[in-house]
VOBA-1610 file (N, C-alpha, C; in pm, whole numbers, padded with zeros to 5 digits, always signed):
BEGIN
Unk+00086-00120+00000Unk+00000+00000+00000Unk+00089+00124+00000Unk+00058+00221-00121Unk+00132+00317-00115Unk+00091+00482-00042Unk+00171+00508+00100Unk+00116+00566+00211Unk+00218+00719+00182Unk+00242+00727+00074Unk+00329+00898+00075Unk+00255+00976-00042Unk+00157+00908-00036Unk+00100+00999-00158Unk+00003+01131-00094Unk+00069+01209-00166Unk+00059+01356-00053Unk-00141+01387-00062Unk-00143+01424+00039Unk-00307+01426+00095Unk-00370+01545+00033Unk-00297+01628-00011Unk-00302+01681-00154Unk-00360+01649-00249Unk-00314+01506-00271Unk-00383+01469-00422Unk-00505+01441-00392Unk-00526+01388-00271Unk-00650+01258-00235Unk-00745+01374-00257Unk-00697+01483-00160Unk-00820+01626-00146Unk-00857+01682-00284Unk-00762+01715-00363Unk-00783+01774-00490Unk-00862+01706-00563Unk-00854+01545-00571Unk-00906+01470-00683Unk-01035+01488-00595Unk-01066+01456-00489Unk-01247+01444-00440Unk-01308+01591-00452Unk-01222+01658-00464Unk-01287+01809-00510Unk-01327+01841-00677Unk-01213+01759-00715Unk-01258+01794-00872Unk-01410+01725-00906Unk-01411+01562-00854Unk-01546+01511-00833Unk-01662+01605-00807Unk-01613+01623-00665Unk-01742+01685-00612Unk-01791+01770-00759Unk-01687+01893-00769Unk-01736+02002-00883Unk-01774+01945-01018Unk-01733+01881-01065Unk-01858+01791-01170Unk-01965+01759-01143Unk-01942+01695-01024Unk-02146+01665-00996Unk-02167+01748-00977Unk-02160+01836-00909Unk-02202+01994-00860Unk-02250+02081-00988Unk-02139+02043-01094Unk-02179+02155-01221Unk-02239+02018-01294Unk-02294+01875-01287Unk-02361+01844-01328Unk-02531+01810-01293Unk-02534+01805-01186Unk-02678+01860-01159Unk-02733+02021-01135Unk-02654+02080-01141Unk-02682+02247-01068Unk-02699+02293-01190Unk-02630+02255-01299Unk-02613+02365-01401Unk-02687+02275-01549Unk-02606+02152-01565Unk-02642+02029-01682Unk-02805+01964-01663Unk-02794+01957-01527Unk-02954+01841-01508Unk-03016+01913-01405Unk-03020+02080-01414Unk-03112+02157-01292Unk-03219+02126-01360Unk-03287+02094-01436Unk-03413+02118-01436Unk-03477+01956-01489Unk-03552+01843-01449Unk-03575+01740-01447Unk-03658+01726-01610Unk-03577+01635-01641Unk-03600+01611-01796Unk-03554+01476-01856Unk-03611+01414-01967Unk-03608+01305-02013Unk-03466+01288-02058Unk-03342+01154-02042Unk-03246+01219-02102Unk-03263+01122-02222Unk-03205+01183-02366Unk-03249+01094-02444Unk-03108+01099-02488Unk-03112+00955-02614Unk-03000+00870-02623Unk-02885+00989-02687Unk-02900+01062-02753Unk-02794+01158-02832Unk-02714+01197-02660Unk-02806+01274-02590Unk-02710+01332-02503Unk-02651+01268-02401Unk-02701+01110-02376Unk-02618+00997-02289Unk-02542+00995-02371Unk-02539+00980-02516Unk-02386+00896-02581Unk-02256+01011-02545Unk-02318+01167-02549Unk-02241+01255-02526Unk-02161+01243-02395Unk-02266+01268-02266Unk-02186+01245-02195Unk-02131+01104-02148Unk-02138+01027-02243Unk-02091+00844-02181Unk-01924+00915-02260Unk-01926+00948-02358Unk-01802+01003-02457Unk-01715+01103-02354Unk-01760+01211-02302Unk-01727+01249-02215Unk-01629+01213-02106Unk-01710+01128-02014Unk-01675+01090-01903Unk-01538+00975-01920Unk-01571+00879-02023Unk-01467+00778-02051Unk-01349+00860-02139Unk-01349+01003-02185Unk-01259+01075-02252Unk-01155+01140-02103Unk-01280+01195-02016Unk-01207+01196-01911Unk-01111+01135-01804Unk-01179+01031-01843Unk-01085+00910-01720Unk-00973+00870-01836Unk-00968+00892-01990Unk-00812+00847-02065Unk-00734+01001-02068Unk-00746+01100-02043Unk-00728+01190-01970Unk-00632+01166-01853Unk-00676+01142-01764Unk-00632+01119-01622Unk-00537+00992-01610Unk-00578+00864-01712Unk-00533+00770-01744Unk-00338+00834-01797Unk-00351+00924-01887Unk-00245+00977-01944Unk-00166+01065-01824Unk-00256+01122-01722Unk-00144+01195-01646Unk-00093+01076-01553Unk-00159+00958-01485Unk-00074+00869-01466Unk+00036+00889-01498Unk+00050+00850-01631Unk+00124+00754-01738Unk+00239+00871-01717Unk+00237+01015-01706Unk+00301+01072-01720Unk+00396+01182-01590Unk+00297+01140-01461Unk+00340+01186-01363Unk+00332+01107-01246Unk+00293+00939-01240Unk+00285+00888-01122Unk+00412+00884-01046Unk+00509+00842-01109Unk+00642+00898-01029Unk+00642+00985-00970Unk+00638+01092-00936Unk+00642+01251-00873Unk+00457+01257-00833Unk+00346+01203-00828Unk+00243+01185-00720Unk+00320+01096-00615Unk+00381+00962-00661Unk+00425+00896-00519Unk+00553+00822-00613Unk+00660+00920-00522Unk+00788+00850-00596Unk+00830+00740-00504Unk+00772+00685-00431Unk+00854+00609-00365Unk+00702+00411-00401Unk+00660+00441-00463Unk+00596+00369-00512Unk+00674+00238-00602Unk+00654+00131-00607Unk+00715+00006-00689Unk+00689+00010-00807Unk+00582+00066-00861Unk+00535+00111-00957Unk+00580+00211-01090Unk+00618+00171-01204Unk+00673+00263-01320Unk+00535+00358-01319Unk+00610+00439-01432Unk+00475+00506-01480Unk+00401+00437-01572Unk+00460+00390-01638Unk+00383+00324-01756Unk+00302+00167-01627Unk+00343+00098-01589Unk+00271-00012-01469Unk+00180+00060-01427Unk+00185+00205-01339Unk+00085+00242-01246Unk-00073+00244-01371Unk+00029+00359-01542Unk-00134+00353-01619Unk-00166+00216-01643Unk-00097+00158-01677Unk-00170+00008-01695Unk-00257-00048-01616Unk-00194-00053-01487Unk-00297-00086-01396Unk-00453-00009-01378Unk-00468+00122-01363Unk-00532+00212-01340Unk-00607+00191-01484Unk-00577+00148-01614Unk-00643+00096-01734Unk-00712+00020-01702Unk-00664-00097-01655Unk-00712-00268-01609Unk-00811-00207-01532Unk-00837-00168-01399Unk-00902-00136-01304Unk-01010-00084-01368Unk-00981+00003-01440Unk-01120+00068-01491Unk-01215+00003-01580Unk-01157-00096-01619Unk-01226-00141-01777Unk-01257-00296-01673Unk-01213-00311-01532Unk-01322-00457-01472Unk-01441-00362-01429Unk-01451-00231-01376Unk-01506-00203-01280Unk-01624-00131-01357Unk-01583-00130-01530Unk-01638-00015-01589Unk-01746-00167-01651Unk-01681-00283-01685Unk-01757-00408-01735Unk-01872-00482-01658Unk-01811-00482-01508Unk-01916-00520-01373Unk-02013-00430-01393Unk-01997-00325-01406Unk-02131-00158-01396Unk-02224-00212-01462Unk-02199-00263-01577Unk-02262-00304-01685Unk-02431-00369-01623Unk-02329-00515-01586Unk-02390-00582-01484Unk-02509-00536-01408Unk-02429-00402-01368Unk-02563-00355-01268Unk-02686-00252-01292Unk-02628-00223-01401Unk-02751-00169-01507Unk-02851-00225-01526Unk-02852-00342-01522Unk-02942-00505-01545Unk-03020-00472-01439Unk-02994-00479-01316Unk-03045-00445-01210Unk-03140-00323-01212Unk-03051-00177-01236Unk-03102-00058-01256Unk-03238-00053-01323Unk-03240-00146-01432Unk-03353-00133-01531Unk-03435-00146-01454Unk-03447-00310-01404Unk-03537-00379-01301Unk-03615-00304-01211Unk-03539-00246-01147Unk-03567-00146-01022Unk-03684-00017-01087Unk-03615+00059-01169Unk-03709+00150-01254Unk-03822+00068-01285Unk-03802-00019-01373Unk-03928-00100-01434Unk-04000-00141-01309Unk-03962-00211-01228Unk-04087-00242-01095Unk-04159-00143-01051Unk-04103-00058-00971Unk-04141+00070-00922Unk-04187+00172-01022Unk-04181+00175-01192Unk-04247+00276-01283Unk-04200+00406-01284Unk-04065+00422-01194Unk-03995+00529-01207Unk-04004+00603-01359Unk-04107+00752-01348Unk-04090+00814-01485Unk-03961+00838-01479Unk-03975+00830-01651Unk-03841+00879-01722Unk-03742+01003-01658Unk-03856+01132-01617Unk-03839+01256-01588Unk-03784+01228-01472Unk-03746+01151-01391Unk-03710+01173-01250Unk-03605+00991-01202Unk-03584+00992-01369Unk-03492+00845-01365Unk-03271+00896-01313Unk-03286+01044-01393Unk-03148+01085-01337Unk-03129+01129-01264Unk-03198+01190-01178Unk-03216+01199-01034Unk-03179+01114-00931Unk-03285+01033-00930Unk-03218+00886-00880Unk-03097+00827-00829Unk-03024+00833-01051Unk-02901+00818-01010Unk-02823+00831-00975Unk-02853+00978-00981Unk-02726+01100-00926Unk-02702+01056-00805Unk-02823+01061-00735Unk-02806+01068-00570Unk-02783+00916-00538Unk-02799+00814-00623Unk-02751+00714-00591Unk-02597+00689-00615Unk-02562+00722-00747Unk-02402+00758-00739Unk-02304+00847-00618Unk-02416+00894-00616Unk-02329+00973-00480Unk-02299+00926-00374Unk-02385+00815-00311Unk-02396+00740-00191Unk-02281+00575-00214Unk-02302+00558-00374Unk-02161+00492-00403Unk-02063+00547-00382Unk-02010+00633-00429Unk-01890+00705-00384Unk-01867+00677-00242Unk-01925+00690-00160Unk-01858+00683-00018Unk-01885+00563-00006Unk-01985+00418+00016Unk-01949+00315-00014Unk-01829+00246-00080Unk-01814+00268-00184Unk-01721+00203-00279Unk-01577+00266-00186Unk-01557+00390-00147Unk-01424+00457-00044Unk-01402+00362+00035Unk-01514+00329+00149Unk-01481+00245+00273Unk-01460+00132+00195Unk-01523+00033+00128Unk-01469-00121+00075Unk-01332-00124+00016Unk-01258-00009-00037Unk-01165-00021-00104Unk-01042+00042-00003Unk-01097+00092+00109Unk-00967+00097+00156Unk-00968-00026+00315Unk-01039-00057+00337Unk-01156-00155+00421Unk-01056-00292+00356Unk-01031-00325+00226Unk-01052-00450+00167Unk-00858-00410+00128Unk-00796-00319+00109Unk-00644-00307+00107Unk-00568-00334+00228Unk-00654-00274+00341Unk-00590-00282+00465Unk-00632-00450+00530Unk-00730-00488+00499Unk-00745-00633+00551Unk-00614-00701+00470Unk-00597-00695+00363Unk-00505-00787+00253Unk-00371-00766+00310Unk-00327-00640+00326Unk-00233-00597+00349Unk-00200-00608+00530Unk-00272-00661+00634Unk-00260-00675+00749Unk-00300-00864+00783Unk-00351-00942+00668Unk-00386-01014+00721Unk-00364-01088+00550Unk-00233-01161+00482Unk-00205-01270+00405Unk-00312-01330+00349Unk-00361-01397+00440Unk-00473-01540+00397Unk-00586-01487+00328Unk-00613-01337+00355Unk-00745-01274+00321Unk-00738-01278+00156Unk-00644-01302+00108Unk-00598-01344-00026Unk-00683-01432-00061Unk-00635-01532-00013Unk-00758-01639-00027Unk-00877-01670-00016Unk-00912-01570+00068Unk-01051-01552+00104Unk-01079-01459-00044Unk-01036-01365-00066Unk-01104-01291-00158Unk-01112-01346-00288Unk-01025-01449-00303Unk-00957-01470-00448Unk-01026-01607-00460Unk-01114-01668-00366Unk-01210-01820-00346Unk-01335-01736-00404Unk-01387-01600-00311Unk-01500-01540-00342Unk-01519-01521-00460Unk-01381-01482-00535Unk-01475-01415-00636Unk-01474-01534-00776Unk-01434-01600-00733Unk-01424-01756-00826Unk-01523-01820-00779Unk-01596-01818-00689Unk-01744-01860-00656Unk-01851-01789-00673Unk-01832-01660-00700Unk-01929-01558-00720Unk-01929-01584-00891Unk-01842-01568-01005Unk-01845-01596-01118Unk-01863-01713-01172Unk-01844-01818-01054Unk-01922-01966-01108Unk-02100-01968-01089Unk-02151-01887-01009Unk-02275-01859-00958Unk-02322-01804-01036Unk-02271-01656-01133Unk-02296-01581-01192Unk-02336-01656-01335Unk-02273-01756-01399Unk-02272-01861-01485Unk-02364-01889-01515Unk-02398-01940-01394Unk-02571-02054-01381Unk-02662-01977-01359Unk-02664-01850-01285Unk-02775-01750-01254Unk-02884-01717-01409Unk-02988-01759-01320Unk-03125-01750-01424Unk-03130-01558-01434Unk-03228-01592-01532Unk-03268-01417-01552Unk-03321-01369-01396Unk-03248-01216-01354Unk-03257-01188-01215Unk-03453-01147-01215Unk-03469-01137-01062Unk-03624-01099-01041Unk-03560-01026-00925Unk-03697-00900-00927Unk-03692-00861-00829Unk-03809-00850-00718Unk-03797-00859-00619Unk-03882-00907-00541Unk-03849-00761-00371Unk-03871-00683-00364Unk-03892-00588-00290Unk-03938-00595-00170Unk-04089-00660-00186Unk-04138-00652-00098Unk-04060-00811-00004Unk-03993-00887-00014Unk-03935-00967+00050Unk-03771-00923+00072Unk-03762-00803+00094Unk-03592-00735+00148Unk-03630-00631+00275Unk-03537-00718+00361Unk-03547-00713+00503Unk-03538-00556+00565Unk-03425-00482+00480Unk-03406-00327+00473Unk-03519-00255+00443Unk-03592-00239+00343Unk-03720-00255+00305Unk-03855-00242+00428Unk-03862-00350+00459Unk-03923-00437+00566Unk-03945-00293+00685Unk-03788-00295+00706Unk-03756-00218+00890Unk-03758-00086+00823Unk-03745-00026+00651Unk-03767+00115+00650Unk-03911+00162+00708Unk-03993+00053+00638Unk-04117+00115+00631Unk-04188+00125+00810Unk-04106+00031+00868Unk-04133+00021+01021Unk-04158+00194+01073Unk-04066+00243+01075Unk-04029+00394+01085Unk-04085+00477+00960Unk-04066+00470+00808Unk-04153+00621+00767Unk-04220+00482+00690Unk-04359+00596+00719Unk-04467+00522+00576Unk-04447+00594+00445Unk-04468+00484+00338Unk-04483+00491+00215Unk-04591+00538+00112Unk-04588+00663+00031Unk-04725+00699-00055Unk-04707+00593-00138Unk-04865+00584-00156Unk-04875+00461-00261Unk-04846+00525-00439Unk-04826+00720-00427Unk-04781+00719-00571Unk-04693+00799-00552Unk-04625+00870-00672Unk-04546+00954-00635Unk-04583+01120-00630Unk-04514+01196-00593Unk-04504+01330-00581Unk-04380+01409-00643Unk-04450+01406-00791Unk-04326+01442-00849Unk-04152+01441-00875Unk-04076+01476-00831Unk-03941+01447-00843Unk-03899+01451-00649Unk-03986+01448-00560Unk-03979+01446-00430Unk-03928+01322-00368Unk-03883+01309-00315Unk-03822+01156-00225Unk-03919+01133-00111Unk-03895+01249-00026Unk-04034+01285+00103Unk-04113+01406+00071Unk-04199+01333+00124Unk-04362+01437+00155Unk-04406+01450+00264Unk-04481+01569+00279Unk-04559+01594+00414Unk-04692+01586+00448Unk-04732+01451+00478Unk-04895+01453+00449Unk-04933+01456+00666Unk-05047+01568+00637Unk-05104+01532+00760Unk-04995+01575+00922Unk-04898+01640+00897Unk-04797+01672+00976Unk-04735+01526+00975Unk-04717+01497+00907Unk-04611+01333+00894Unk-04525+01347+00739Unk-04402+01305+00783Unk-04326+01260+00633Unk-04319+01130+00629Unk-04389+01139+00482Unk-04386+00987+00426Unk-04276+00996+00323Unk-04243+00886+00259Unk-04140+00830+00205Unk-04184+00861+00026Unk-04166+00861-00046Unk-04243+00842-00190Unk-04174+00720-00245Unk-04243+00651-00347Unk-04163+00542-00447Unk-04040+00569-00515Unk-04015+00711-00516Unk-03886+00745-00620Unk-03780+00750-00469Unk-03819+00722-00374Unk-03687+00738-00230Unk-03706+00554-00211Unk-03776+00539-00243Unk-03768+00384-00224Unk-03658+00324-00308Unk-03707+00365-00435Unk-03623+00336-00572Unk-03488+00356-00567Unk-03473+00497-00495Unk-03330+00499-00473Unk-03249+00404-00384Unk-03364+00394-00307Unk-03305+00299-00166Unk-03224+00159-00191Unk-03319+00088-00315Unk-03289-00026-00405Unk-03126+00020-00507Unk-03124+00092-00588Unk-03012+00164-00627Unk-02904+00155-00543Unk-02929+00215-00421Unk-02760+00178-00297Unk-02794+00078-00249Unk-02895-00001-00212Unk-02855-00177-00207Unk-02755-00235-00278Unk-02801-00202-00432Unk-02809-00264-00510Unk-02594-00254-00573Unk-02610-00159-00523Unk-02453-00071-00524Unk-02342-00157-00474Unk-02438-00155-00349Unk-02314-00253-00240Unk-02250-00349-00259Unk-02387-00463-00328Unk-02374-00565-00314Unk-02315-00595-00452Unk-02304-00543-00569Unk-02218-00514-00669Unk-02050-00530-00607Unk-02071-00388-00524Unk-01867-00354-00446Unk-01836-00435-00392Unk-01899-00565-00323Unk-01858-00641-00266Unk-01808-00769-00348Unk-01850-00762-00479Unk-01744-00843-00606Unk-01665-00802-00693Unk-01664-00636-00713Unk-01573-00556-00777Unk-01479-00497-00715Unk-01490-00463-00584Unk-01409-00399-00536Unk-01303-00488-00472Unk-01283-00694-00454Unk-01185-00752-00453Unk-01143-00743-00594Unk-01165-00775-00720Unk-01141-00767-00860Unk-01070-00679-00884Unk-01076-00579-00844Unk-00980-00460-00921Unk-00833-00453-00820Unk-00856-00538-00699Unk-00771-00528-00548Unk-00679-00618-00624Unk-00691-00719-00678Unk-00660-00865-00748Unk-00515-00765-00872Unk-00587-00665-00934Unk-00505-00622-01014Unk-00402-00555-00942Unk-00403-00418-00866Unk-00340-00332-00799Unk-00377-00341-00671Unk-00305-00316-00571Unk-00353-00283-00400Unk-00301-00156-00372Unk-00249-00011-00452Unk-00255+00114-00476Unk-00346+00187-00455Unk-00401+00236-00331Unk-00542+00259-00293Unk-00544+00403-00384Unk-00530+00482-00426Unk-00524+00584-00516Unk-00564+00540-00652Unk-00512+00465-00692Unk-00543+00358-00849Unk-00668+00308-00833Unk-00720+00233-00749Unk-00831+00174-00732Unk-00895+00274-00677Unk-00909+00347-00627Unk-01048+00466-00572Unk-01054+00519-00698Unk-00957+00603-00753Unk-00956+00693-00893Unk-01046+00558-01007Unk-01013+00487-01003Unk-01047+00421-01107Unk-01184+00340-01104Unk-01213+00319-00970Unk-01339+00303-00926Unk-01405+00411-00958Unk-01407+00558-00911Unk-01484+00654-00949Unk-01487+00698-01068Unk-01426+00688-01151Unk-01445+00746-01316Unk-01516+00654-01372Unk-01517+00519-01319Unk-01610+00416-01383Unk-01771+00374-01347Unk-01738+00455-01205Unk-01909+00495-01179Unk-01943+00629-01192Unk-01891+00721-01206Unk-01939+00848-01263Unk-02045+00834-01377Unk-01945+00801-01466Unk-01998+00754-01635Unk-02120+00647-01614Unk-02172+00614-01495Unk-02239+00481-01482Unk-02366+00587-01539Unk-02446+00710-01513Unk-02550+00754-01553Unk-02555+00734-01716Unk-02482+00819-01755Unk-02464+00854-01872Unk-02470+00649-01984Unk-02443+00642-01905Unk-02407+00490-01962Unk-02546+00374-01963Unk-02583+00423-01848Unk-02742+00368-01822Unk-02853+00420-01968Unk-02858+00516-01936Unk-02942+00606-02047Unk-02912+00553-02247Unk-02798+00512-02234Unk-02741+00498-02364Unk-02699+00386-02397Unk-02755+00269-02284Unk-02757+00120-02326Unk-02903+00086-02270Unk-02974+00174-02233Unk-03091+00092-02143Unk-03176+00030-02250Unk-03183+00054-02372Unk-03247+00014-02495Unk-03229-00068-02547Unk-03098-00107-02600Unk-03084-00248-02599Unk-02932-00298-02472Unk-02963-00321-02395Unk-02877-00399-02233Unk-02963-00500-02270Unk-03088-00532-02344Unk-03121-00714-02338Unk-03062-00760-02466Unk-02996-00674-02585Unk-02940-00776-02629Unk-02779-00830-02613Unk-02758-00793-02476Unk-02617-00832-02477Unk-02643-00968-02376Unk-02711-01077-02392Unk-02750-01167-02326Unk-02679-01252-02309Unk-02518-01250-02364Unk-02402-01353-02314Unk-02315-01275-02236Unk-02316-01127-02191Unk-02218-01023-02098Unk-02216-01116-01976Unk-02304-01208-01920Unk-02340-01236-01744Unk-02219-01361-01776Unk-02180-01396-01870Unk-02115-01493-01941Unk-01943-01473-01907Unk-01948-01392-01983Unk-01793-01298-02028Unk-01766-01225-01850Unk-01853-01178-01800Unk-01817-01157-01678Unk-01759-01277-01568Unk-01877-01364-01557Unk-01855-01449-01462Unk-01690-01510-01535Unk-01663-01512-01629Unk-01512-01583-01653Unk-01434-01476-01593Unk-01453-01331-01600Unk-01357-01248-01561Unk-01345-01289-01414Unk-01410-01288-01334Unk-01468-01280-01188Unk-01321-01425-01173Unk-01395-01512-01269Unk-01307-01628-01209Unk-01178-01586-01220Unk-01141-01574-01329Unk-01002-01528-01385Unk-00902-01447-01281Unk-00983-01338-01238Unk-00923-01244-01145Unk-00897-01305-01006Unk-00979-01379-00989Unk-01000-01480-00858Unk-00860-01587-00857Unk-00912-01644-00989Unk-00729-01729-01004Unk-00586-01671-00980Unk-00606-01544-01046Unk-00503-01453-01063Unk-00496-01473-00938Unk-00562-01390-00811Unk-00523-01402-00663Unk-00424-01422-00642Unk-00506-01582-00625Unk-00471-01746-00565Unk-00326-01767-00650Unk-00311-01763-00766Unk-00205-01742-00845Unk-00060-01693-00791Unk-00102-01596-00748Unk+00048-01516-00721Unk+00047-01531-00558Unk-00123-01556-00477Unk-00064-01583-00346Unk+00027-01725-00357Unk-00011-01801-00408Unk+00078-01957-00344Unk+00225-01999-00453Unk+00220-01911-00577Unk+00307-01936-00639Unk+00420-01813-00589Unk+00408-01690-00588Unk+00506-01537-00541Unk+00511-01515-00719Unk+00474-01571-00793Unk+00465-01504-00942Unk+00394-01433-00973Unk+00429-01307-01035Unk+00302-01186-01015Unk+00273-01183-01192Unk+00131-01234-01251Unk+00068-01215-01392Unk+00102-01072-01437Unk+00138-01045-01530Unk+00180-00898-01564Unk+00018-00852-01596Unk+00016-00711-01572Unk-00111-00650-01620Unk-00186-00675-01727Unk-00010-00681-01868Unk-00082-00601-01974Unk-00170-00769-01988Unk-00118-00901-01954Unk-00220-01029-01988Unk-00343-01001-01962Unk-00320-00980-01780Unk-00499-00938-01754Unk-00505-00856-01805Unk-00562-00755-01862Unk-00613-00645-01975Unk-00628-00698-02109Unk-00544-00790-02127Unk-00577-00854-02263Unk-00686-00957-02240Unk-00644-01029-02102Unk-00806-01132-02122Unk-00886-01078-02055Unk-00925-00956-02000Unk-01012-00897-01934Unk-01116-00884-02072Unk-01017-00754-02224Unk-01096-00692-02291Unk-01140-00773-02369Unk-01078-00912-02389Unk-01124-01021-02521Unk-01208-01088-02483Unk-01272-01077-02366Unk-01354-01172-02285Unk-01507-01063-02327Unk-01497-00943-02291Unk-01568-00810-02298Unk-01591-00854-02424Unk-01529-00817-02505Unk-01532-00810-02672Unk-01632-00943-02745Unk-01602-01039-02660Unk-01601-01188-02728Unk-01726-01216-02666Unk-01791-01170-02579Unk-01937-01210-02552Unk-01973-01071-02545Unk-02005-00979-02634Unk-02051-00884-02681Unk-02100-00897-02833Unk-02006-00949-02918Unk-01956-01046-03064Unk-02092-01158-03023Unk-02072-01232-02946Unk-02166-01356-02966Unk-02321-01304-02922Unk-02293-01240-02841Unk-02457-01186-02856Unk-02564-01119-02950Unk-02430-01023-03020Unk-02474-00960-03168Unk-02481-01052-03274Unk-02386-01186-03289Unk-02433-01255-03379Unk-02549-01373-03341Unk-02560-01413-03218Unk-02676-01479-03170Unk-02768-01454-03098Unk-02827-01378-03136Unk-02961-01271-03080Unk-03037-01373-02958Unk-03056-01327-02855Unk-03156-01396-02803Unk-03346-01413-02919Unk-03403-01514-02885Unk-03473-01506-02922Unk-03615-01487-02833Unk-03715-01350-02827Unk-03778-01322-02748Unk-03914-01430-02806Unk-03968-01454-02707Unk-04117-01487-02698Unk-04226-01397-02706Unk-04319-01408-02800Unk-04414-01316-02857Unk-04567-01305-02744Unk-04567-01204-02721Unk-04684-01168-02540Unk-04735-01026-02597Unk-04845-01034-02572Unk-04947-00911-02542Unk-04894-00807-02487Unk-04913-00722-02555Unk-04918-00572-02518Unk-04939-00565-02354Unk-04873-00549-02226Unk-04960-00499-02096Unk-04986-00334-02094Unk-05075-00334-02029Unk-05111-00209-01966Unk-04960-00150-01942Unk-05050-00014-01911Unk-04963+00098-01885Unk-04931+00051-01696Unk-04771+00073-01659Unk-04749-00029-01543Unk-04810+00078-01436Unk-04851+00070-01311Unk-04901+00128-01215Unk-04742+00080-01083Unk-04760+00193-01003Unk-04654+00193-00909Unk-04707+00093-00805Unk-04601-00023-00804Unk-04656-00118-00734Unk-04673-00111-00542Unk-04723-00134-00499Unk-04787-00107-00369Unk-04613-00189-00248Unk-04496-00096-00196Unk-04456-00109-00164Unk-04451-00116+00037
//
């Protein structure tokens, strides 16, 4: 773990964050609106222009951020490449989810980036604690190697066999004990999270929705955030590279949510990564041989590539069903 990297950087980089979201809801998304596919592709172009950006000042100044690091410059971008492109492939993943969540609950369009925002935001400090939470266990405690590097080779063998996901709400225990404490309107109130009915705040479906969103977050970081540990244990590399890959997660939602069902072999190409990275571990814990990056990055992106390829040439084939009704916000 590299501990001289001046507190400087750490502060500057969570400030530059902050001021993007800041000038991206205050100024880009002040006013609640449909986002349609032209201006996701923009900012999906954007955001991933930004992180090869940042990718390049690596490449060109990690020496002098932390010279006392094991790390070349050219190793640190590589790594900080790798990192981004597991963490940016898993997201994917959880878009699947994202849909779900909107689609159950009927989240309008008008109040779908909202959501995310404030759900991205609550990742950010999640995804902070697991990644420095999950360096310092590794780095204080050997075996946790193994522990992480079993998980995530059992999580991508699971991921394999996993049927099409469901979601089921009203059977999540968080859920359950929110509603114990605030009650729930049965519709919504515009782009509001809480309301005030009767001198009481109730909860609305779009704060529920979100609620599902940082569930849904966690339990994602808790298989990505060993995966990218697997590549680098550089807690600067992995936070930076964690956050540029969920930044872009809005923008990215909006501009695959249309077709994300025809990539129906990705749960595929992932679960091998999951394993892969998992081997890797186990790999260099019991052998002391460390896999060079640029391999993982090569079978990270051909894995990406190669069940992306098979899905476009082997279309799922949908089953032909009736038109339903217009969906109603289901009674949470």
């Amino acid at each position: 773990m590299t501990d001289n990297i001046s507190i400087w950087f750490w502060i500057g980089f969570n400030a530059f964050v902050l001021a993007m979201l800041a000038l991206d809801l205050g100024v880009f998304h002040r006013k609640s609106h449909e986002v349609k596919f032209k201006e996701a592709i923009g900012w999906s172009v954007f955001w991933i222009a930004l992180a090869g950006i940042f990718n390049v000042g690596i490449y060109l100044y990690w020496n002098s951020i932390a010279p006392n690091s094991s790390y070349t410059n050219s190793e640190a971008a590589l790594a900080f490449l790798t990192g981004y492109l597991i963490e940016k492939s898993l997201s994917v993943d959880n878009l699947f989810v994202i849909l779900l969540i909107f689609s159950y609950f009927a989240v309008p369009s008008l109040y779908q980036h909202k959501v995310l925002f404030w759900g991205i935001l609550g990742a950010l400090f999640f995804r902070a604690f697991f990644i420095f939470a999950g360096v310092a266990l590794i780095n204080r405690f050997s075996w946790m190697v193994i522990v992480f590097g079993g998980f995530l080779i059992l999580t991508g063998i699971k991921m394999a066999f996993q049927k099409d996901k469901k979601l089921e709400p009203e059977k999540n225990p968080v859920l359950r004990l929110f509603k114990q404490f605030v009650p729930v309107t049965p519709e919504y109130h515009g782009g509001k999270f809480f309301t005030r009915i009767d001198n009481r705040v109730w909860a609305t479906p779009l704060f529920v929705a979100l609620l599902f969103v940082e569930l849904t977050d966690i339990v994602f970081a808790v298989d990505s955030i060993p995966a990218i540990i697997a590549v680098t244990r550089e807690p600067f590399l992995v936070y930076t590279a964690n956050v540029f890959a969920i930044l872009g997660l809005r923008s990215l939602y909006f501009a695959l949510a249309g077709i994300m069902k025809m990539f129906h072999y990705l749960h595929y190409g992932l679960s091998v990564i999951l394993v892969f990275v998992g081997g890797k571990m186990l790999y260099t814990h019991f052998t002391g041989d460390k896999l060079p990056t640029s391999i993982s990055l090569g079978v990270i992106a051909g894995t990406i590539a190669a069940s992306i390829i098979a899905s476009l040439l082997w279309p799922k084939k949908e089953a032909a069903v009736l038109p339903d009704p217009a969906p109603a916000v289901p009674s949470v």
